[in-house]
N, C-alpha and C positions, 0 to 999 in steps of 0.2 A: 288624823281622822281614824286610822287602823291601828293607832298604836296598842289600845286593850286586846287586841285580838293575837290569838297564837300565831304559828306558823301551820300549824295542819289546820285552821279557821280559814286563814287567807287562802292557804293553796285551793282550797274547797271552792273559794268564792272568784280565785282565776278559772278554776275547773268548769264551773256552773256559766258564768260568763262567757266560756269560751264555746262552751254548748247552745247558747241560746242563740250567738252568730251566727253557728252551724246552721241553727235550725233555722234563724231567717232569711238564708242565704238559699236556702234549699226550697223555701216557700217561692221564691221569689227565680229560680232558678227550675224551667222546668222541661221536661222530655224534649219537646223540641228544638233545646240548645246544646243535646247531647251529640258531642259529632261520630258521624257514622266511622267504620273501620274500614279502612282502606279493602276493597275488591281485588280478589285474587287476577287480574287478567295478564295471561301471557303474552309479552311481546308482539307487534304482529310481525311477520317476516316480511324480507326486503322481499318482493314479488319481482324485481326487474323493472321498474317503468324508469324512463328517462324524460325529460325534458327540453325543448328544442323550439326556437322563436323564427319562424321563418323570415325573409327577406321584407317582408310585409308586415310585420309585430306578429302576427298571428301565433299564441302559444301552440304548442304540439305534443301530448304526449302521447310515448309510444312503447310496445312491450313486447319482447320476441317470445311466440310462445311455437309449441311444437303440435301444429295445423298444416292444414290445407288448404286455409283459406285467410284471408284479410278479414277482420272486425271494425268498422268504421261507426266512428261515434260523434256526430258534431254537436253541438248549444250552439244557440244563437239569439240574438237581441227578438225580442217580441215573440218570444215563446218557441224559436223556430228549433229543431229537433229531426234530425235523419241519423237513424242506423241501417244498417247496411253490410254485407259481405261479397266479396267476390272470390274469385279463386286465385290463391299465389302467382300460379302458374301461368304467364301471359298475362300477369295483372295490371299492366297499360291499357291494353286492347278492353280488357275485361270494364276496366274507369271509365273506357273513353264509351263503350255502348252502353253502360250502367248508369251512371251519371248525365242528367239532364242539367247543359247550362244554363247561366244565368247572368244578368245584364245587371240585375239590380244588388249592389251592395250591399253586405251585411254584417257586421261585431259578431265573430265568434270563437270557439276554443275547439279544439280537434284532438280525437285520439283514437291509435292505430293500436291495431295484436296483429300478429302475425310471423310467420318461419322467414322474414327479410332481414337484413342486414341492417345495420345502423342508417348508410348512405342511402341503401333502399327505402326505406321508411321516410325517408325525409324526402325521396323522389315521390314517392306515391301523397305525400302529404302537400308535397307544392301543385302537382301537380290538382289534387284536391281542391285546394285556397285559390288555382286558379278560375276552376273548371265550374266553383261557387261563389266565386267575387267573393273570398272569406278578405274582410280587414281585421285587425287589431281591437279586441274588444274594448271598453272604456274602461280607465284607471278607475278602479273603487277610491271612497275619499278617506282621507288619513284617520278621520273620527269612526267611521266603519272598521278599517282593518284593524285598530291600533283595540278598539272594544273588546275585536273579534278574538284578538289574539290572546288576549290578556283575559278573558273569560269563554272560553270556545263552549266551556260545558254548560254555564251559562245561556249562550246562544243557541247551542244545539236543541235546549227547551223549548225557547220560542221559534225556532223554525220546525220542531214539529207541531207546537202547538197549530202554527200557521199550514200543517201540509207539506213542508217545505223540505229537502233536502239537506243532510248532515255538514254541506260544506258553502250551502248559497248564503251571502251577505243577510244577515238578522236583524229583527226590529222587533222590540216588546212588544206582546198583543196586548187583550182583555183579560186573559185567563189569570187567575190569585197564583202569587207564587206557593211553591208547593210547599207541602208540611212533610216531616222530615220520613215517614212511611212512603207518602208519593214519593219522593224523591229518590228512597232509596227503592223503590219499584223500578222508577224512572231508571236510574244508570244501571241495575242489571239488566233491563233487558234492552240499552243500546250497547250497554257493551258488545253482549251475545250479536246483537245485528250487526253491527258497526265492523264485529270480527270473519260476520259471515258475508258480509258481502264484499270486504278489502279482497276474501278467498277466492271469492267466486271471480272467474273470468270475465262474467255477461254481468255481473252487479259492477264491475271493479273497472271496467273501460267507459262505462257511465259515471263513477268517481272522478273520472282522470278527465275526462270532458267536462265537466263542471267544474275543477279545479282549474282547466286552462280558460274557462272563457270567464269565470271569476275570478283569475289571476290570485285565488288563495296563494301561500307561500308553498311549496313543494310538499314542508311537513306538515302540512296541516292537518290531516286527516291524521297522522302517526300521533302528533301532539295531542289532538281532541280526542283519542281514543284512551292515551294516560293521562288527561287531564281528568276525563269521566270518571275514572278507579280510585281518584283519591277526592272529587267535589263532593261539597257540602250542599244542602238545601237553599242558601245562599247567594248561592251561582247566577242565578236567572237575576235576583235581586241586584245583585255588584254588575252584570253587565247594563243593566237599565241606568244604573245612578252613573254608570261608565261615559254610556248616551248622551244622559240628562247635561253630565256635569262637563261635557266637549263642546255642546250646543249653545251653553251660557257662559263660556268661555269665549268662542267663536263668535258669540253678539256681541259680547261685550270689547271685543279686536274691531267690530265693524263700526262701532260708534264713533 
């Protein structure tokens, strides 16, 4: 078919050919599938928290800082919420008039600040779990965590979309997933947040309490925070089909 033709004819017509791919590849090919550049965020630092399941499940975390006083933080099942401080010093006596008992039982997660010791903290925490009927909050189900983990920046979208907290169990709402401007609006400015309040002491013991009554994994918040620096637009989308595609797996084991 090419035999009349030169070799500078041919190369011409691989040349011209090879252009025209280009160019319906690029039609077809458009801004919003260019992926963003990875976000400068540094590290966050190891801040100190520990973690600790009392006698009763109850998670616990705790972080010795240099005060005067105890920071108490609980969650609890049906929106329940108490912070609180007392002073180091006599901080039994301080529990035992501060804290009003209770009879009625309740799922939640706990976390302490404070200039105590390791054993100390976990006295003042039992004695906490007792003093509020704390049990063992409820195991999140495998299709939740297993989403969560595997798309955190993802989730992070739909729970603020929802109002919701950077670390509480997620569910797609109504909101379009974003175009690749929102999105990269989106992850700088949770980075920025997400960096300022692991910092802050009074943001960072409200983390650790929702961490323990949602039983996230310990890294979860360290993980979501380098997951956000390098996610795509994408994100919010692959945790939904994450969802979708657990759910008709799980009916399809029930039938």
């Amino acid at each position: 078919m090419f035999h009349g033709l030169s070799r500078r004819t041919l190369n011409a017509l691989i040349i011209g050919c090879l252009l025209i791919i280009t160019v319906i590849n690029l039609n077809f090919t458009t801004n919003e599938d260019t992926p963003l550049e990875p976000l400068d965020a540094p590290p966050l630092a190891d801040t100190g928290w520990h973690l600790w399941h009392s006698n009763k499940g109850v998670p616990v975390y705790w972080q010795s800082t240099a005060s005067a006083n105890i920071q108490i933080a609980v969650i609890g099942e049906d929106h329940y919420a108490l912070k609180t401080q007392v002073p180091a010093s006599d901080w039994a006596l301080h529990l035992a008039t501060r804290i009003t008992p209770t009879e009625h039982s309740r799922r939640a997660g706990l976390a302490l600040q404070g200039p105590l010791t390791g054993v100390e903290m976990q006295q003042a925490a039992s004695f906490l779990i007792q003093k509020l009927s704390l049990t063992a909050p409820e195991t999140p189900t495998e299709k939740m965590t297993l989403c969560q983990q595997q798309h955190p920046a993802g989730a992070l979208w739909w729970n603020r979309e929802q109002g919701a907290s950077a670390v509480q169990p997620a569910s797609p709402g109504h909101k379009p997933t974003p175009t690749r401007e929102e999105w990269a609006h989106f992850r700088q400015g949770e980075i920025k947040r997400l960096r300022r309040e692991w910092l802050n002491p009074g943001s960072a013991i409200d983390i650790a309490s929702e961490l323990a009554y949602h039983q996230q994994a310990e890294d979860y918040f360290l993980t979501l925070y380098q997951a956000l620096a390098v996610s795509q637009r994408t994100e919010p989308q692959a945790f939904s089909e994450c969802l979708t595609a657990l759910n008709s797996s799980a009916s399809r084991s029930s039938v």
